[in-house]
N, CA, C and O atoms as a Maestro MAE file, in Angstrom:
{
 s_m_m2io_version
 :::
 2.0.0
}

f_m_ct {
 s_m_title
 :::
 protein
 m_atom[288] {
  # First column is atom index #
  i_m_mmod_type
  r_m_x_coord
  r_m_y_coord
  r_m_z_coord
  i_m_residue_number
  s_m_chain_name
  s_m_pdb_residue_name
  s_m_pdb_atom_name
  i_m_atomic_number
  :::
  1 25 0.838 -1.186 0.000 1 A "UNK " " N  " 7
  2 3 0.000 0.000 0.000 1 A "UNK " " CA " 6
  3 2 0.878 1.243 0.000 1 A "UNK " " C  " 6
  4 15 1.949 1.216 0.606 1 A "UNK " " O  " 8
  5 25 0.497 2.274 -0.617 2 A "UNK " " N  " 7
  6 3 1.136 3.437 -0.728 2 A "UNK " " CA " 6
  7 2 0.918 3.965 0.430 2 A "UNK " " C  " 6
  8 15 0.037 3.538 1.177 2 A "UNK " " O  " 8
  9 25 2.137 5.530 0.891 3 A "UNK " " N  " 7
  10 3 2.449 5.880 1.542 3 A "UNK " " CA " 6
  11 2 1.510 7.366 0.876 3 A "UNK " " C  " 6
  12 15 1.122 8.392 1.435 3 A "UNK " " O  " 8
  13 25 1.446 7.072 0.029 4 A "UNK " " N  " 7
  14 3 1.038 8.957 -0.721 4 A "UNK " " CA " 6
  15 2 -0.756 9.033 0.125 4 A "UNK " " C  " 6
  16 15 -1.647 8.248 0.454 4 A "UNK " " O  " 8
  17 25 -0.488 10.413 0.153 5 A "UNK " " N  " 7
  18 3 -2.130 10.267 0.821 5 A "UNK " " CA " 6
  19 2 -3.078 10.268 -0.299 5 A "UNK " " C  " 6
  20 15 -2.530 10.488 -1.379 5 A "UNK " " O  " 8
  21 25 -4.665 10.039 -0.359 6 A "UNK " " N  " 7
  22 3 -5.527 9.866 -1.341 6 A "UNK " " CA " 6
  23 2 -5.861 10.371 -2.412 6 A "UNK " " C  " 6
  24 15 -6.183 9.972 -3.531 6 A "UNK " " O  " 8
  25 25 -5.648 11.998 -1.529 7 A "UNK " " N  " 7
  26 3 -5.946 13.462 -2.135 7 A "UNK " " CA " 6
  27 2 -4.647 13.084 -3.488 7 A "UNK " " C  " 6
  28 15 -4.947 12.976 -4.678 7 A "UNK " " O  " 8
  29 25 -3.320 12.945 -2.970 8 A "UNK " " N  " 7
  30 3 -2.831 12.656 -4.197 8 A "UNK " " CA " 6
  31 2 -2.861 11.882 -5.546 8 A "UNK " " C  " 6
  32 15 -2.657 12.211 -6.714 8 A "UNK " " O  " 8
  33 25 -3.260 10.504 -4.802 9 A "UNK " " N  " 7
  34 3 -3.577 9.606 -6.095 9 A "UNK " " CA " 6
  35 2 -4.847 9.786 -7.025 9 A "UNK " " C  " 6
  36 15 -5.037 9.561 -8.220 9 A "UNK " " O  " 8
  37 25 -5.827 10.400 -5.762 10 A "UNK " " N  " 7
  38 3 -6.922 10.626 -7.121 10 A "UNK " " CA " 6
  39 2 -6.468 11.652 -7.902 10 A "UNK " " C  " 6
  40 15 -6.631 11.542 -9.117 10 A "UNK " " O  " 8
  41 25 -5.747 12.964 -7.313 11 A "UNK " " N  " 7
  42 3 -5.357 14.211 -7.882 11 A "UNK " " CA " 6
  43 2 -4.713 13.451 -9.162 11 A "UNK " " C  " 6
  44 15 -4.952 13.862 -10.297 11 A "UNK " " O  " 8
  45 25 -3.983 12.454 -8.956 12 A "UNK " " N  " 7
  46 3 -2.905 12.024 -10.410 12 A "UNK " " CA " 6
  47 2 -4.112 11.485 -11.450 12 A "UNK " " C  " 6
  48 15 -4.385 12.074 -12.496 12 A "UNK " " O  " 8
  49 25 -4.727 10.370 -11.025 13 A "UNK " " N  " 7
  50 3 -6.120 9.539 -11.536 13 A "UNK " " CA " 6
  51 2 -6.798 10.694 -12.265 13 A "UNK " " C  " 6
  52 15 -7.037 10.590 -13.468 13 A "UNK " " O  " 8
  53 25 -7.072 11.643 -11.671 14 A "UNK " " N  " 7
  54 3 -8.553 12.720 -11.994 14 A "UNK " " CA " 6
  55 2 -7.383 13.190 -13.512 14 A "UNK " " C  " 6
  56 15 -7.871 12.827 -14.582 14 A "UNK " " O  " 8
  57 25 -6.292 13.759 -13.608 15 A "UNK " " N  " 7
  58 3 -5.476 14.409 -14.312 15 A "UNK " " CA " 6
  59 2 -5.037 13.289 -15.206 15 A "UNK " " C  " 6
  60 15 -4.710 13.624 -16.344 15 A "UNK " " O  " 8
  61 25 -4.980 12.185 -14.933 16 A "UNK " " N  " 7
  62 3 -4.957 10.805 -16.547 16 A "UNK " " CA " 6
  63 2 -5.724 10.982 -16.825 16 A "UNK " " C  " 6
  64 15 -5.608 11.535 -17.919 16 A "UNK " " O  " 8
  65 25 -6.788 10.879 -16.526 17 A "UNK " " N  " 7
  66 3 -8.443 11.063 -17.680 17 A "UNK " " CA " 6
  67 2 -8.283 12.482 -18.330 17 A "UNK " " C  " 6
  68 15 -8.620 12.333 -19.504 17 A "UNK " " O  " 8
  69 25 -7.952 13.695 -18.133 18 A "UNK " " N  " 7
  70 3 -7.673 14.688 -18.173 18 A "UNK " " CA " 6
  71 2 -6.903 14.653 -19.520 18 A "UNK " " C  " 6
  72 15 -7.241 15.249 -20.543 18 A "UNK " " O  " 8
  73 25 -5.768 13.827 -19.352 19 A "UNK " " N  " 7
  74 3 -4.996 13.907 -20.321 19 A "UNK " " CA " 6
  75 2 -5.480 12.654 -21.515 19 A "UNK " " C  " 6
  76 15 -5.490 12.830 -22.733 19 A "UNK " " O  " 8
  77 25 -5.730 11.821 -21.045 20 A "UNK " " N  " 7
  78 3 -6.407 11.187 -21.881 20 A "UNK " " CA " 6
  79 2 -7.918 11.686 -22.870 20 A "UNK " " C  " 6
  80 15 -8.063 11.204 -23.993 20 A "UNK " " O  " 8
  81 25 -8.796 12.522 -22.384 21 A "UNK " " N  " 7
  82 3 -9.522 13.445 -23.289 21 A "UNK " " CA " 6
  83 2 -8.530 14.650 -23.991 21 A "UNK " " C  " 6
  84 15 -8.676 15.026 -25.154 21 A "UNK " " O  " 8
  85 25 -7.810 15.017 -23.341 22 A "UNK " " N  " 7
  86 3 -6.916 15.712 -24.384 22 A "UNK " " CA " 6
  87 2 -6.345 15.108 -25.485 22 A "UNK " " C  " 6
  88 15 -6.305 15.613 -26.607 22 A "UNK " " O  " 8
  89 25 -6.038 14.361 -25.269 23 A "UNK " " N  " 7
  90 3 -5.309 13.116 -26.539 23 A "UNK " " CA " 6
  91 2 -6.159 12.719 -26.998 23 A "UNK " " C  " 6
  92 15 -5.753 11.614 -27.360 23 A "UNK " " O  " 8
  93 25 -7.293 12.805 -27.335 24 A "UNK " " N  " 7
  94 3 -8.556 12.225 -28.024 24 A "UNK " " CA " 6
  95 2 -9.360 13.570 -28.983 24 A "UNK " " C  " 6
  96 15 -10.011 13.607 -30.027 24 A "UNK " " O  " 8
  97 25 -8.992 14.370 -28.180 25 A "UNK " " N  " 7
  98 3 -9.529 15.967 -28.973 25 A "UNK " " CA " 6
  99 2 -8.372 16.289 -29.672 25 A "UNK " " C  " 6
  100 15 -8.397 16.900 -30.740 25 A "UNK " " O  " 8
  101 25 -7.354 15.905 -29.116 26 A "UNK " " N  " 7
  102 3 -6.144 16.271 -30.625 26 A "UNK " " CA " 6
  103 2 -6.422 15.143 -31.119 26 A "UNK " " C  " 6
  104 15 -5.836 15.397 -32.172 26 A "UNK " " O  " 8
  105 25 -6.773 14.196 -31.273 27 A "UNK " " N  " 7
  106 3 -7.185 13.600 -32.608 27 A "UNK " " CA " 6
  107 2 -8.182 13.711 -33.413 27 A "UNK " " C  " 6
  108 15 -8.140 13.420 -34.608 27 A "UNK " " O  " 8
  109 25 -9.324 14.218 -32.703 28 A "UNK " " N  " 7
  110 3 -10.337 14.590 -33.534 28 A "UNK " " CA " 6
  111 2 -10.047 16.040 -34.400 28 A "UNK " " C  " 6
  112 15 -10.035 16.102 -35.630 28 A "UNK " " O  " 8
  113 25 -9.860 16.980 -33.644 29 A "UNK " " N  " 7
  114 3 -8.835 18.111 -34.409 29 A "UNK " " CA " 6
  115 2 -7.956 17.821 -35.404 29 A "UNK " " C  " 6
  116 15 -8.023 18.576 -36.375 29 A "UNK " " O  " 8
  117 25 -7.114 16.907 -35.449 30 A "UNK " " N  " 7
  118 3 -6.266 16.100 -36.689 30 A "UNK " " CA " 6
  119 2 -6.717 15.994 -37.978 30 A "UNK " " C  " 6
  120 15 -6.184 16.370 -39.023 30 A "UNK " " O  " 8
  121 25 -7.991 15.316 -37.742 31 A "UNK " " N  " 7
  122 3 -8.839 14.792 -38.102 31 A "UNK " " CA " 6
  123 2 -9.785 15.594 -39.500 31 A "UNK " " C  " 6
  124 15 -9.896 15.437 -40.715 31 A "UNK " " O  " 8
  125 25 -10.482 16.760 -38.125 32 A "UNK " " N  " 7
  126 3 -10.949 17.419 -39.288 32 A "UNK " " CA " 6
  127 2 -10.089 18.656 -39.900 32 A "UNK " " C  " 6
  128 15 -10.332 19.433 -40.823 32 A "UNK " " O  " 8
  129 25 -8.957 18.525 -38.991 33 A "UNK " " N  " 7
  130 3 -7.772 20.021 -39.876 33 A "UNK " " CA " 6
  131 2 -7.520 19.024 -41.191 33 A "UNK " " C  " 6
  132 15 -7.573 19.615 -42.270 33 A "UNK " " O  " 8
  133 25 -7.284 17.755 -41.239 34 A "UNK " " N  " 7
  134 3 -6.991 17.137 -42.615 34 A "UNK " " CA " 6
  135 2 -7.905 17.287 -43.644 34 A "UNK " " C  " 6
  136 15 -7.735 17.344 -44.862 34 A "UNK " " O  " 8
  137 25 -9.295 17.365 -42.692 35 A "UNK " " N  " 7
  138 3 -10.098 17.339 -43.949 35 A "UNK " " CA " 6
  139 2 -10.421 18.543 -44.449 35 A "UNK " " C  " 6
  140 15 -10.843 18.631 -45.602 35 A "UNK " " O  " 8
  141 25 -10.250 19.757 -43.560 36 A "UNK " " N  " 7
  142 3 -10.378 20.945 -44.069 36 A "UNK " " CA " 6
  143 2 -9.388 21.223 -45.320 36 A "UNK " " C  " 6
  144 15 -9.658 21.785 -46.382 36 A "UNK " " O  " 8
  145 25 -8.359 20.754 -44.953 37 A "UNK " " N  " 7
  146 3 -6.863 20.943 -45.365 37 A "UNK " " CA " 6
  147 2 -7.606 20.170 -47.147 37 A "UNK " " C  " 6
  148 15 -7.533 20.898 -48.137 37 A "UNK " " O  " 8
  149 25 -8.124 19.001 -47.262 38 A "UNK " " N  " 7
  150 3 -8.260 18.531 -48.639 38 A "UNK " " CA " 6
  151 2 -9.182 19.455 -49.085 38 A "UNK " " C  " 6
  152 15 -9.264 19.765 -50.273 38 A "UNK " " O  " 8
  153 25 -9.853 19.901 -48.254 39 A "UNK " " N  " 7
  154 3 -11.134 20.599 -49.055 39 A "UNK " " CA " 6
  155 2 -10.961 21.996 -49.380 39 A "UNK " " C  " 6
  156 15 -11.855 22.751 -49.761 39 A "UNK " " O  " 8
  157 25 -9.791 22.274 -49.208 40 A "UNK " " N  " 7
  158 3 -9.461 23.978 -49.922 40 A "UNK " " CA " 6
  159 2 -9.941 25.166 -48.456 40 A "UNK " " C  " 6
  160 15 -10.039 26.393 -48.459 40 A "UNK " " O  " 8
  161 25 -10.127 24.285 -47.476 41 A "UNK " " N  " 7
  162 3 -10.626 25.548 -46.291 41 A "UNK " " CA " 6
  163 2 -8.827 25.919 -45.188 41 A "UNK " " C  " 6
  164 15 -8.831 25.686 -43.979 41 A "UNK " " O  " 8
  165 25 -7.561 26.462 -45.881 42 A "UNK " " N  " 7
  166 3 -6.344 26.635 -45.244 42 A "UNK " " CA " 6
  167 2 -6.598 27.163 -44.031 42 A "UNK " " C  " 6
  168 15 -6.301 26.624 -42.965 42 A "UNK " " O  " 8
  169 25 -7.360 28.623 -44.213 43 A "UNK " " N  " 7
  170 3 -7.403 29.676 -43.040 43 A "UNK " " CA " 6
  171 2 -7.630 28.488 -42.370 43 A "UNK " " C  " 6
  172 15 -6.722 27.792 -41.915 43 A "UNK " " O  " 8
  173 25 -9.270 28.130 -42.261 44 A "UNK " " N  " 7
  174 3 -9.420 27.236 -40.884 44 A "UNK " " CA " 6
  175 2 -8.934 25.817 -40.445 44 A "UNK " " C  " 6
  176 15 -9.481 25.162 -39.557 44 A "UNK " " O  " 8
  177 25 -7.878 25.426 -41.146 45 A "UNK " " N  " 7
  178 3 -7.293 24.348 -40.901 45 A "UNK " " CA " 6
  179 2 -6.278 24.959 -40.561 45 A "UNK " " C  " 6
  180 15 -5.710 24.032 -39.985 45 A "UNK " " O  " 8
  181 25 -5.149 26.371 -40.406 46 A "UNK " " N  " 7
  182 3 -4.204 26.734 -39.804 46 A "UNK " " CA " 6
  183 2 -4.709 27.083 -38.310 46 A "UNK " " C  " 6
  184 15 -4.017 26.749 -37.349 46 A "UNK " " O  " 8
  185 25 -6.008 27.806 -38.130 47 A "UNK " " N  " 7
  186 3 -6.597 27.639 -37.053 47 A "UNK " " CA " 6
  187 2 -6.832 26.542 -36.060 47 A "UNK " " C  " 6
  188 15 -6.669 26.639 -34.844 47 A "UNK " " O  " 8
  189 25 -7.163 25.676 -36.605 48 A "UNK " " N  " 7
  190 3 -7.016 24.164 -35.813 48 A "UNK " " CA " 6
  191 2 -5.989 23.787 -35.330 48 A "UNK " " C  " 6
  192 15 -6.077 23.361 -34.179 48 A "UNK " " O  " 8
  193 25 -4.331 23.786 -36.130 49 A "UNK " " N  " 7
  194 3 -3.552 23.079 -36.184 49 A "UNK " " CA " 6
  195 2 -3.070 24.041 -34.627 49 A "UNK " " C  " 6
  196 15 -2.710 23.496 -33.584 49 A "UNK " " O  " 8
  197 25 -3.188 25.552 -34.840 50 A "UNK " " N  " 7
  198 3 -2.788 26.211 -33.293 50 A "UNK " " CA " 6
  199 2 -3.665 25.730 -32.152 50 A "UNK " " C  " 6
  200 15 -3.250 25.625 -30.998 50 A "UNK " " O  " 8
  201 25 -5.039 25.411 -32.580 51 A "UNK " " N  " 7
  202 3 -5.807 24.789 -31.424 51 A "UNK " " CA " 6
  203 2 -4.543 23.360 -31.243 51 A "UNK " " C  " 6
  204 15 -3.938 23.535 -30.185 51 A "UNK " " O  " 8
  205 25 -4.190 22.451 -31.769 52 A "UNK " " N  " 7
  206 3 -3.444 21.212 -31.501 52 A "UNK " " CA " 6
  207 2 -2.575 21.706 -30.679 52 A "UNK " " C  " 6
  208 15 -2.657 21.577 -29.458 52 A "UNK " " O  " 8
  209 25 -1.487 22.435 -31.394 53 A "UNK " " N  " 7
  210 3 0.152 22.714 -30.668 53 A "UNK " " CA " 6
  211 2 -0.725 23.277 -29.491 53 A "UNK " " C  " 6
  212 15 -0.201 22.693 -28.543 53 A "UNK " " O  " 8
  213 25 -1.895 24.170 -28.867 54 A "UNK " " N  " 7
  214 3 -2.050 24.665 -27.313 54 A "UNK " " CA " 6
  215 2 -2.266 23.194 -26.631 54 A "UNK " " C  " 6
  216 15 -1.619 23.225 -25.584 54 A "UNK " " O  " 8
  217 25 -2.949 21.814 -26.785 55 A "UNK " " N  " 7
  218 3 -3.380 20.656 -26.719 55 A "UNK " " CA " 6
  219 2 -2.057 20.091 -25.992 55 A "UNK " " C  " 6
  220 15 -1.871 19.901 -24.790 55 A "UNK " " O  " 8
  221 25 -0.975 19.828 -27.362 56 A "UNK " " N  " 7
  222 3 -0.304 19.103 -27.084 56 A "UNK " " CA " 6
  223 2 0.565 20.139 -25.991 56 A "UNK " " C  " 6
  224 15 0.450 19.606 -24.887 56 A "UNK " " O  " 8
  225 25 1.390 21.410 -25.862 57 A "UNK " " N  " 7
  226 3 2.092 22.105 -24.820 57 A "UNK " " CA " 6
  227 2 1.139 21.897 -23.247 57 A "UNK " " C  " 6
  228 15 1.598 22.176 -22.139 57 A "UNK " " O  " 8
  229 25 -0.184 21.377 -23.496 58 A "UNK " " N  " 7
  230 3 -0.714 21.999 -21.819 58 A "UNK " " CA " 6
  231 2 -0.786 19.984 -21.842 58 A "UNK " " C  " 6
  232 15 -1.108 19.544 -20.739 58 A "UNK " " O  " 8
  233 25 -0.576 19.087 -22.726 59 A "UNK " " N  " 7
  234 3 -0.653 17.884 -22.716 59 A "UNK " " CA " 6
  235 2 0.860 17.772 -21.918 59 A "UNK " " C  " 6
  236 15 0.967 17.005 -20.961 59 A "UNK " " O  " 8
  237 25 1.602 18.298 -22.217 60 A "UNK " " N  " 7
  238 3 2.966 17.802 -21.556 60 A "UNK " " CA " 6
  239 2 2.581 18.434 -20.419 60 A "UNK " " C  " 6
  240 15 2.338 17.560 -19.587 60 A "UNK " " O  " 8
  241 25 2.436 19.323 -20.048 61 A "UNK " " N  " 7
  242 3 2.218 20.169 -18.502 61 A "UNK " " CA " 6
  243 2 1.518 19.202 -17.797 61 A "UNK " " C  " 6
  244 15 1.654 19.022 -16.587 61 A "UNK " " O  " 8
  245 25 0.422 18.279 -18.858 62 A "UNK " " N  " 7
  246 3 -0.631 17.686 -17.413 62 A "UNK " " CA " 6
  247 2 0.380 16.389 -17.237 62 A "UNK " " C  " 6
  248 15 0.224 15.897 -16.119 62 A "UNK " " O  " 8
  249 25 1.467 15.631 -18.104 63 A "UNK " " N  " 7
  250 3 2.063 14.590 -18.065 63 A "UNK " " CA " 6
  251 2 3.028 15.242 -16.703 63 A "UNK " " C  " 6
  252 15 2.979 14.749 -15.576 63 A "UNK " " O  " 8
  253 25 3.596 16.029 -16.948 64 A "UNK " " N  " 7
  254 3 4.872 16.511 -15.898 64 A "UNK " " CA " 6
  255 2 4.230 16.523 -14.242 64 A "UNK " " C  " 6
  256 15 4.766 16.304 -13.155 64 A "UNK " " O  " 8
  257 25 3.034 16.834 -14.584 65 A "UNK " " N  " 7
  258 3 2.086 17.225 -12.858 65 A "UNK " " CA " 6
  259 2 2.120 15.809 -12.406 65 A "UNK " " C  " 6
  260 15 2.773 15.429 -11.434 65 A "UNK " " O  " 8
  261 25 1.177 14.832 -13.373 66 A "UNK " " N  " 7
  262 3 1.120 13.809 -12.968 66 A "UNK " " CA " 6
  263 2 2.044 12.656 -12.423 66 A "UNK " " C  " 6
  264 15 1.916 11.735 -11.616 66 A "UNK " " O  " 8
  265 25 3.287 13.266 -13.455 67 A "UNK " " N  " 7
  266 3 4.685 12.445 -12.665 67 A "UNK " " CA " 6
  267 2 4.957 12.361 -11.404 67 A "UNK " " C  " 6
  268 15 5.069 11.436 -10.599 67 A "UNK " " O  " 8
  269 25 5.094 14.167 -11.353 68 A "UNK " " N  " 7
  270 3 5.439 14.425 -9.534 68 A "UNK " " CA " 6
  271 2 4.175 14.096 -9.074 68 A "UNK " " C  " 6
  272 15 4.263 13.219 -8.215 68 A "UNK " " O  " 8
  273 25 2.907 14.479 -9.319 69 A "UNK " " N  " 7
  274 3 2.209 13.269 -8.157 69 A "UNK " " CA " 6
  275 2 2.191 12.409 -7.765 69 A "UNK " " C  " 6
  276 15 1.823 12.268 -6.598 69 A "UNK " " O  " 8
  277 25 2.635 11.225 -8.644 70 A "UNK " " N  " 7
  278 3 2.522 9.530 -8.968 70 A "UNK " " CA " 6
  279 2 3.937 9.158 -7.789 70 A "UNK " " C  " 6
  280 15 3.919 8.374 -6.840 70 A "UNK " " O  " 8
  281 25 5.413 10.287 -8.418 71 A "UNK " " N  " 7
  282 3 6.834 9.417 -8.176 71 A "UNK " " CA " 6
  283 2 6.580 10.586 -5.873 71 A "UNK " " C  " 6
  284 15 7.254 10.446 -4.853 71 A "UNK " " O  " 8
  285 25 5.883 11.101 -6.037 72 A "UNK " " N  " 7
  286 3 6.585 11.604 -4.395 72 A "UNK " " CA " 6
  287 2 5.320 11.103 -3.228 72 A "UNK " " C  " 6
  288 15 5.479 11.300 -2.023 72 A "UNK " " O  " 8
  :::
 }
 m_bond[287] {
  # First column is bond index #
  i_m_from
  i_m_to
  i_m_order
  :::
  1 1 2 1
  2 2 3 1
  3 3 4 2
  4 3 5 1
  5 5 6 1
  6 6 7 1
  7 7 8 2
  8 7 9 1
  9 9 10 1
  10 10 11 1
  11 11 12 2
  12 11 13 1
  13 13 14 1
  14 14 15 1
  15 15 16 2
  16 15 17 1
  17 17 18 1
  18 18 19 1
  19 19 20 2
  20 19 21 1
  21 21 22 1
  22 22 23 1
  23 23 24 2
  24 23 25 1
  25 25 26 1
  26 26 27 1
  27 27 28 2
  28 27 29 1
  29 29 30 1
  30 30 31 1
  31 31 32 2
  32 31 33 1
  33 33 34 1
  34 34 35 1
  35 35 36 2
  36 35 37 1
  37 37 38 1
  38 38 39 1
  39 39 40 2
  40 39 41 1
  41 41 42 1
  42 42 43 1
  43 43 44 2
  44 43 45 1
  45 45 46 1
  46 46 47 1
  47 47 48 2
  48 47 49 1
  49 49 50 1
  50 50 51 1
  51 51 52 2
  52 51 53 1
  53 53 54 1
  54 54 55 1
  55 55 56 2
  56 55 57 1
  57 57 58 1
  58 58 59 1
  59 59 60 2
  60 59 61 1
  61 61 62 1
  62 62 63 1
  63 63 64 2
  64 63 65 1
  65 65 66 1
  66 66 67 1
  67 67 68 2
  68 67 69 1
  69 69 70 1
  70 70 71 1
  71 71 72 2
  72 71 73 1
  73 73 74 1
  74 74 75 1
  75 75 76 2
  76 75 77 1
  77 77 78 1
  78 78 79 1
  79 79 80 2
  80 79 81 1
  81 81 82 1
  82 82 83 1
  83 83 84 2
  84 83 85 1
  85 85 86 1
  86 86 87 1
  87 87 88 2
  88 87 89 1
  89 89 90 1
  90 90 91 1
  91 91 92 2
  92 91 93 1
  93 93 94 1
  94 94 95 1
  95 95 96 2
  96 95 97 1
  97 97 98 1
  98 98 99 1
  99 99 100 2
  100 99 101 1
  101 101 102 1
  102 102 103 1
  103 103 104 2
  104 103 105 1
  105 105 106 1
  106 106 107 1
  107 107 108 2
  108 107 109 1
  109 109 110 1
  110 110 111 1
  111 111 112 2
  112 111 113 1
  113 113 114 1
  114 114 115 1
  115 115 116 2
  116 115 117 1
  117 117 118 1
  118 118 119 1
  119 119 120 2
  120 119 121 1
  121 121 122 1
  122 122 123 1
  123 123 124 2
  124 123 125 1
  125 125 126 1
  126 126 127 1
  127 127 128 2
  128 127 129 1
  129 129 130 1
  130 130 131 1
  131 131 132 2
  132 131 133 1
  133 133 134 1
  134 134 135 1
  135 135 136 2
  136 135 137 1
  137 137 138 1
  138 138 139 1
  139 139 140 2
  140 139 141 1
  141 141 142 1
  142 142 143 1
  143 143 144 2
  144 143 145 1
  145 145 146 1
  146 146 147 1
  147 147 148 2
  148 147 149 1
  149 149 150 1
  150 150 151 1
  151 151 152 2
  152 151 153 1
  153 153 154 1
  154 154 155 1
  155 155 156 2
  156 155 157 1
  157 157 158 1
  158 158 159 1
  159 159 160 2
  160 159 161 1
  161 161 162 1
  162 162 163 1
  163 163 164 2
  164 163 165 1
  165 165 166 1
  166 166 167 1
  167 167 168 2
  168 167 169 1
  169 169 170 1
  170 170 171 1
  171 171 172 2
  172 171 173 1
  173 173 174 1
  174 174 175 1
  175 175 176 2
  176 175 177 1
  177 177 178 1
  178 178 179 1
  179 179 180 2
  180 179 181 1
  181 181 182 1
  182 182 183 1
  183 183 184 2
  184 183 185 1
  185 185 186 1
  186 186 187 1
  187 187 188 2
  188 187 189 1
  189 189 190 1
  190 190 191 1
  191 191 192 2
  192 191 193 1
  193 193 194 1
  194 194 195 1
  195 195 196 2
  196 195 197 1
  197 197 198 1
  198 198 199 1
  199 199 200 2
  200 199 201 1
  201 201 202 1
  202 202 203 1
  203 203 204 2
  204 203 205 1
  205 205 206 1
  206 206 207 1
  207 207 208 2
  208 207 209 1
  209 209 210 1
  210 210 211 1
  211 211 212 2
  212 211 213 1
  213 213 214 1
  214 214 215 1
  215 215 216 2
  216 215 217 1
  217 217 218 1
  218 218 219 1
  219 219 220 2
  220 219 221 1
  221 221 222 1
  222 222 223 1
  223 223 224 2
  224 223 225 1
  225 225 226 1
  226 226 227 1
  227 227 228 2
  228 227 229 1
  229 229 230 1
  230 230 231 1
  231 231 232 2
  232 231 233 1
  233 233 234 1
  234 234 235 1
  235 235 236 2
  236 235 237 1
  237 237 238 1
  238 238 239 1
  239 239 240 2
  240 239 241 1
  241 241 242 1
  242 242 243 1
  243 243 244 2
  244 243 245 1
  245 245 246 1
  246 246 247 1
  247 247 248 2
  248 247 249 1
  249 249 250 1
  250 250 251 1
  251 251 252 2
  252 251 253 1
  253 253 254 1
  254 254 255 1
  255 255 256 2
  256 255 257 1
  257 257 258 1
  258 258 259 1
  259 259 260 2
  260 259 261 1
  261 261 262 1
  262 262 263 1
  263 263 264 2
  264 263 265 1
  265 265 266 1
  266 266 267 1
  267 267 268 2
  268 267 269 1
  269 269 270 1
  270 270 271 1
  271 271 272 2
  272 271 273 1
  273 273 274 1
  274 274 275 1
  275 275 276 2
  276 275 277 1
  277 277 278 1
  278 278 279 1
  279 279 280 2
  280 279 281 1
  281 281 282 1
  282 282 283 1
  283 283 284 2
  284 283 285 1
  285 285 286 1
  286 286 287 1
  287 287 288 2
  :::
 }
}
């Protein structure tokens, strides 16, 4: 049994699902920036692709939190 108190492990738990819907909305974003991208719509498929890169930068932030919750 762990030593970490509860508040922490769910805090890590609550923040995997967290990151795991993030990783699922950058794929759906992928998704339809490709299809914008075939269908001649650039503007709003360059729009998307900045919605991704904010996704994936706050995706590493929630990976880094969750570390130090999980490893202390």
């Amino acid at each position: 049994m762990s030593d970490r108190p509860e508040s922490e492990i769910a805090t890590a738990d609550a923040l995997t699902l967290l990151l795991h819907n993030q990783h699922a909305l950058a794929a759906a974003i992928e998704e339809v920036t490709k299809w914008l991208s075939e269908n001649g719509v650039g503007s709003v498929a360059t729009n998307a692709m900045v919605a991704m890169e904010t996704l994936d930068t706050n995706a590493k932030a929630l990976t880094d939190a969750i570390m130090r919750l999980r490893q202390s």
